[in-house]
C-alpha positions in Angstrom: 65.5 119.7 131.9 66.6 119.1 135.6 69.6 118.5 136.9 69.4 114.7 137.4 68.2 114.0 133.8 71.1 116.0 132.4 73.5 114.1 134.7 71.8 110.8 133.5 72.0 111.8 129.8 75.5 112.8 130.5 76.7 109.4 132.1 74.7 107.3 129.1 76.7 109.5 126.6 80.1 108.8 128.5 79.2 105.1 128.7 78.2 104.7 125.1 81.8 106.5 123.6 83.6 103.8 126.4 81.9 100.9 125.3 82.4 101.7 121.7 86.0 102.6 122.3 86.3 99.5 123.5 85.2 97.3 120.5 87.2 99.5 118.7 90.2 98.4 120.9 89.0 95.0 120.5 88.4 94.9 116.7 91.7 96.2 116.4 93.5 93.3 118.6 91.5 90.8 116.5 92.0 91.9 112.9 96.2 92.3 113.8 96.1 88.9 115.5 95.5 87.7 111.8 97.8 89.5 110.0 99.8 86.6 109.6 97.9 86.0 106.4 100.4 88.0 104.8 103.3 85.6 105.0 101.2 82.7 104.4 98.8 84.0 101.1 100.2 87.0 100.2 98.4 87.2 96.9 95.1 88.4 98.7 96.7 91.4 100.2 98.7 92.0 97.0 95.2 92.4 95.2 94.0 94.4 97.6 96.8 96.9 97.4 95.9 96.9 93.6 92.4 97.5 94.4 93.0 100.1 97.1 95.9 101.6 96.2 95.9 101.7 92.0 92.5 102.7 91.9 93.6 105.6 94.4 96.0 106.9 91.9 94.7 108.7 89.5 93.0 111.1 92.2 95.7 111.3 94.5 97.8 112.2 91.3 95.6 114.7 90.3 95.1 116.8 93.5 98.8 116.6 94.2 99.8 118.3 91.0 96.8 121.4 91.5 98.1 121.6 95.4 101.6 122.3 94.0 100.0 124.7 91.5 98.2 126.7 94.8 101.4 126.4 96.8 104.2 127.8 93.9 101.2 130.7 93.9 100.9 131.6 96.8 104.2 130.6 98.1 105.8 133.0 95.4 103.5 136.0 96.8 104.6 135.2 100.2 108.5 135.4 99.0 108.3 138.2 97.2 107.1 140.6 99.7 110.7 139.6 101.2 113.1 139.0 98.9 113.1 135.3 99.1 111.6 134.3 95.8 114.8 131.5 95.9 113.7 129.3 98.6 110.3 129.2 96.7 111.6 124.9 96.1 112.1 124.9 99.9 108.4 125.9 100.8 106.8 123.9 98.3 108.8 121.2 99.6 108.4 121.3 103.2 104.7 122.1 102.8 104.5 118.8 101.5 106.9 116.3 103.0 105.6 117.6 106.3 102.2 118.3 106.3 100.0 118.3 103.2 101.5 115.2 101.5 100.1 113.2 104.5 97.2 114.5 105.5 95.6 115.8 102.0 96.2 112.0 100.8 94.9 110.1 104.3 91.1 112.9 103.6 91.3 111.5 100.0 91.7 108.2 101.2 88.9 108.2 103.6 86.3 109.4 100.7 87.6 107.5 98.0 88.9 103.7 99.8 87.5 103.9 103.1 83.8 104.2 101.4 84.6 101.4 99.2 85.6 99.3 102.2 83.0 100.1 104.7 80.4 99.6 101.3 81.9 96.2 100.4 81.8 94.7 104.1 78.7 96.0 105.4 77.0 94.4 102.2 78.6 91.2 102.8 77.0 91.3 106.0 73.9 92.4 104.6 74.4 89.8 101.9 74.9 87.1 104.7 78.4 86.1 103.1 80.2 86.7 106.2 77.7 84.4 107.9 78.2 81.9 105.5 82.0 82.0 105.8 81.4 81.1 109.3 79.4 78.7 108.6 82.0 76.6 106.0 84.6 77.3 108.8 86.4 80.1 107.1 87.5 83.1 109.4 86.2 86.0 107.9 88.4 88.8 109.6 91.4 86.5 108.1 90.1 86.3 104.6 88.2 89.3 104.6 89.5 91.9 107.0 93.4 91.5 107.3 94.3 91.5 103.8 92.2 95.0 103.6 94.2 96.1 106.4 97.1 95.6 105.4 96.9 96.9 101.7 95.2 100.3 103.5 98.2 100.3 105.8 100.8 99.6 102.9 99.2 101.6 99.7 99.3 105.0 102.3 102.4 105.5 102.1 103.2 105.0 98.6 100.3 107.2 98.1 101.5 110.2 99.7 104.9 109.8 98.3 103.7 110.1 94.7 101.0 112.8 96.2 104.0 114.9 97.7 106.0 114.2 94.6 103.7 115.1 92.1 102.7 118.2 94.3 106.5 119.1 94.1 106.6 119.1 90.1 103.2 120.8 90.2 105.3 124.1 92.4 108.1 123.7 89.8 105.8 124.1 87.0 104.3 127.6 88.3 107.5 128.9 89.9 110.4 128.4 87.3 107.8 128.0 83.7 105.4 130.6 84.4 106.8 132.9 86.9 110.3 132.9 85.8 112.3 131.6 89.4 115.3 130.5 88.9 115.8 126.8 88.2 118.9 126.2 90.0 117.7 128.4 93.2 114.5 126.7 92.7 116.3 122.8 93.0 119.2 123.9 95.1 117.1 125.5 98.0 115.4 122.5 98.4 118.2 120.0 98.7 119.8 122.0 101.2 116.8 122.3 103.7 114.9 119.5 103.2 115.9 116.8 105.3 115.7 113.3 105.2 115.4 111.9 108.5 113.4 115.0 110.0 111.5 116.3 107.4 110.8 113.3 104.8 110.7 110.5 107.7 108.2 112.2 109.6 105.7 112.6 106.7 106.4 109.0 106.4 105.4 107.9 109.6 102.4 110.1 109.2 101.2 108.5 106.6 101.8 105.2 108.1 99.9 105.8 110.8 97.1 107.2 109.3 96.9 104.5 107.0 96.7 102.5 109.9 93.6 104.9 111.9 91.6 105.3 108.2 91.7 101.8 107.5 90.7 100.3 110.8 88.3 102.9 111.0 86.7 102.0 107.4 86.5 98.4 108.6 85.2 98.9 111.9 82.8 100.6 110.5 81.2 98.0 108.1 81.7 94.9 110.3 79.3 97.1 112.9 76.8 98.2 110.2 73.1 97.3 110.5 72.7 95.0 107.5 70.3 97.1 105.9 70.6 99.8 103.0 70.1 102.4 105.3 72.5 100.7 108.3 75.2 100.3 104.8 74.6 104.4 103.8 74.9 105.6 107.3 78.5 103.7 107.9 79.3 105.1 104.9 79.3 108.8 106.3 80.5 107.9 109.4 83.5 106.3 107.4 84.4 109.7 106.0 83.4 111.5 108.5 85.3 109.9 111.7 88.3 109.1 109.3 88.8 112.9 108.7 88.5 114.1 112.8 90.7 111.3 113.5 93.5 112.1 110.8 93.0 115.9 111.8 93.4 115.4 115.2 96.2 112.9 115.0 98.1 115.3 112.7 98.4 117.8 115.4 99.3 115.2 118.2 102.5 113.7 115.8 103.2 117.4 114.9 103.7 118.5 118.5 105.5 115.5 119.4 108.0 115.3 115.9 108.8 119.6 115.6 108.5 119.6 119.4 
């Protein structure tokens, strides 16, 4: 391959990502710009949030509670070798709040709601619904699109709460039943070093943001789909598997800049 051709290639690559970026931008602008359907029928985001967010919980439940097992584990191995079985609470706590509680929930998310999304619009559009809401003079991105948004951006947060708390219980279990920690140590360690505004806040924020990122993304993703079987399977994976880069690599950005 010459030179030229690889510098032609190169520039159609670049243009491509900036011209997609760009809808992206754009989608984004329009689907907030009708957000207001919140205030004025807020039962269609309220279903959503049951749809997204209920369905959610039984999984999100259910890893949190075997993450806590691995981290009381491991973190007890870790302690031991020092002395420091007692702050056992502390790293099972931490781990969580900060880090795993956010990010584990946002990857399950992204498999488990942002499929369902991107599969329920891109089959609307294959189904010609969407077309036919135009058509009757209903906004599709306000009926359709907003109240998914929101209850993506609102059921996040609430997931990774129960997802951290249950992960929490899940440490206790392993490190004061089976291995024999001490309760109190256990309890006390952790109310003395977790913090509220730097430590539980953060993860908070996290989670609201990647709520935000997977959701959009999810969307994006089936309003853009080829309305074919095969155009509805490929935005699919590309749901999961641009929803999972763009948690991990946001995770690190709001890292550096919160425990900076």
């Amino acid at each position: 391959m010459s030179q030229a051709n690889l510098l032609v290639r190169l520039g159609r690559s670049t243009r491509q990502r900036l011209t997609t970026l760009g809808r992206f931008t754009r989608f984004f602008g329009l689907v907030l710009s009708r957000c207001g359907v919140l205030w004025q029928r807020p039962r269609l985001t309220t279903e959503q949030i049951h749809l997204i967010g209920n369905h959610s919980l039984l999984i999100i439940a259910v890893s949190g509670l075997f993450v806590g097992f691995v981290l009381g584990l491991q973190g007890y191995y870790t302690l031991n070798r020092y002395g420091s079985e007692e702050a056992l609470g502390l790293l099972v706590a931490l781990s969580l709040t900060r880090e795993l509680g956010p990010v584990v929930t946002a990857l399950l998310f992204a498999g488990r709601a942002g499929t369902s999304l991107t599969a329920e619009i891109g089959l609307m559009k294959a189904g010609e619904q969407l077309a036919a809401m135009e058509i009757m003079a209903v906004d599709p991105v306000r009926r359709i699109l907003a109240p998914r948004f929101l209850a993506g951006v609102i059921s996040m947060p609430l997931l990774a709460a129960v997802f951290s708390m249950v992960g929490i219980v899940g440490g206790w279990i392993v490190g004061v039943l089976m291995i024999g920690v001490d309760a109190g140590a256990f309890w006390s360690q952790m109310q003395d070093g977790v913090d509220v505004m730097n430590d539980v806040m953060n993860g908070v924020i996290k989670s609201f943001v990647f709520g935000v990122i997977v959701t959009l993304i999810a969307l994006y993703e089936g309003w853009q789909c080829r309305p074919t079987p095969e155009g509805v399977s490929r935005a699919t994976t590309r749901t999961v598997v641009t929803g999972s880069l763009a948690v991990l690599g946001l995770d690190f950005i709001l890292t550096a800049l919160m425990f900076s």
